[in-house]
C-alpha positions in Angstrom: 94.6 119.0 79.7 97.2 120.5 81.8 96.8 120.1 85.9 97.3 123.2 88.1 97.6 120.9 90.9 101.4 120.1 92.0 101.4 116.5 92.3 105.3 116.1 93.2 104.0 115.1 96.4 101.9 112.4 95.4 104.9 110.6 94.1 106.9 111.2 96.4 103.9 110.1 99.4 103.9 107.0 97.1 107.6 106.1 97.2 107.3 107.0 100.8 104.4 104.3 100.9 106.2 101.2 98.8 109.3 101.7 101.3 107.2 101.3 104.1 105.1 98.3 103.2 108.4 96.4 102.0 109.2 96.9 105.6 106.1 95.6 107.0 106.1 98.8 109.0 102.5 98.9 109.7 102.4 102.3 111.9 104.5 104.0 109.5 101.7 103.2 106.7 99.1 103.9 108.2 100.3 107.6 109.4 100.4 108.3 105.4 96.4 107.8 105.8 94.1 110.2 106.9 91.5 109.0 109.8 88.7 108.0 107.9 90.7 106.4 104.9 89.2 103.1 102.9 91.6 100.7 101.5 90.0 99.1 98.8 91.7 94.9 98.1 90.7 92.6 95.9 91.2 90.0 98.7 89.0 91.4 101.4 87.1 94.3 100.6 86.6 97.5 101.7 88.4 97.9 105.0 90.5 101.1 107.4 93.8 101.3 107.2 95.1 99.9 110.3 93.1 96.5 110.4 93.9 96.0 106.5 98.2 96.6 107.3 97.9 94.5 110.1 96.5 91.9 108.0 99.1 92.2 105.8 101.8 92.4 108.2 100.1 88.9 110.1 100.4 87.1 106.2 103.6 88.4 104.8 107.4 87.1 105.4 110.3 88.9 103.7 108.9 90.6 100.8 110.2 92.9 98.2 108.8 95.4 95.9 110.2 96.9 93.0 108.7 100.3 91.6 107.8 100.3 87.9 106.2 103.9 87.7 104.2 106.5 89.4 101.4 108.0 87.1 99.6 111.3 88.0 95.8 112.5 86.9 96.4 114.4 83.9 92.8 116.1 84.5 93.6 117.7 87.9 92.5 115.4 90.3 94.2 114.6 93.6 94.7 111.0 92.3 98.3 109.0 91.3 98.7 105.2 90.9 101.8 103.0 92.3 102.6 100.8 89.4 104.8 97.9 91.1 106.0 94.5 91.0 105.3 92.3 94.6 107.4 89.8 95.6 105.4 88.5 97.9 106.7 86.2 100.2 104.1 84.8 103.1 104.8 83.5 106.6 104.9 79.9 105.8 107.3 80.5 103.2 105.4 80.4 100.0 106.8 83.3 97.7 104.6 84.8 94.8 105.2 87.7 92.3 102.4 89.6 90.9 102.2 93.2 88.9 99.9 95.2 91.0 98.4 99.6 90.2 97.9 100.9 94.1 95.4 104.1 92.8 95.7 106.5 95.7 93.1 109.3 96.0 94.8 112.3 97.9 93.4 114.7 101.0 93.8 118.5 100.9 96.1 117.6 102.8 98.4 115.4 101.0 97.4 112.6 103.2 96.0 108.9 100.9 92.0 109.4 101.5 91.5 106.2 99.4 93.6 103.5 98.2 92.3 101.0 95.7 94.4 97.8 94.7 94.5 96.4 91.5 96.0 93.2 90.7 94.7 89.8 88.9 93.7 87.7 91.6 93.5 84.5 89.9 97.1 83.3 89.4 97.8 84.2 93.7 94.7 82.6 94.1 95.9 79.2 92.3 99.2 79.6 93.9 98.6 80.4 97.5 95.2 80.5 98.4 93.7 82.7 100.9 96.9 82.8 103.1 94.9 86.1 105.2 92.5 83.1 107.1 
């Protein structure tokens, strides 16, 4: 089914996104969100964007992330996923790579509504721990 939708702008919102959270540059982020966005992690539930970022922010050291792919709804939804690899490196030095799908669910907009994050939690588990106590 072809999409009528233009979803250029969900890739590039996306890219946009990646840049800014390899930067820790939590305003930045969260201005990509509209005002009542949910942020959906595997590590601490539903939450807004500015609490979850900071978060984030408060656990991470230098980090990198390197795109793998953006993939749009091929049945005309305002949905794309970040397809990524993390290097995730956390304040006390620990460093941890993980694949990871952000799904973003788009406004009218072109503001991120929703973000779910997908990622196997088991091996960062192992590795780390909870390192956002």
């Amino acid at each position: 089914m072809e999409s009528k939708r233009d979803t250029r702008g969900f890739a590039e919102t996306i890219s946009q996104y990646l840049t800014l959270l390899e930067q820790g540059d939590t305003e930045g982020i969260v201005a990509l969100f509209t005002e009542d966005a949910q942020i959906y992690s595997p590590f601490l539930g539903w939450m807004t964007p500015a609490p979850f970022f900071t978060k984030v922010r408060e656990a991470s050291g230098q980090s990198r992330i390197t795109p793998i792919d953006t993939l749009v709804s091929i049945s005309g939804n305002a949905r794309a996923i970040g397809y990524f690899t993390y290097d995730w490196g956390l304040k006390d030095g620990t460093q941890v790579s993980f694949d990871c799908c952000d799904v973003f669910d788009f406004s009218d907009d072109g503001r991120i509504r929703k973000m779910t994050i997908i990622y196997d939690t088991y091996p960062i588990r192992v590795q780390v721990g909870d390192k956002y106590q």
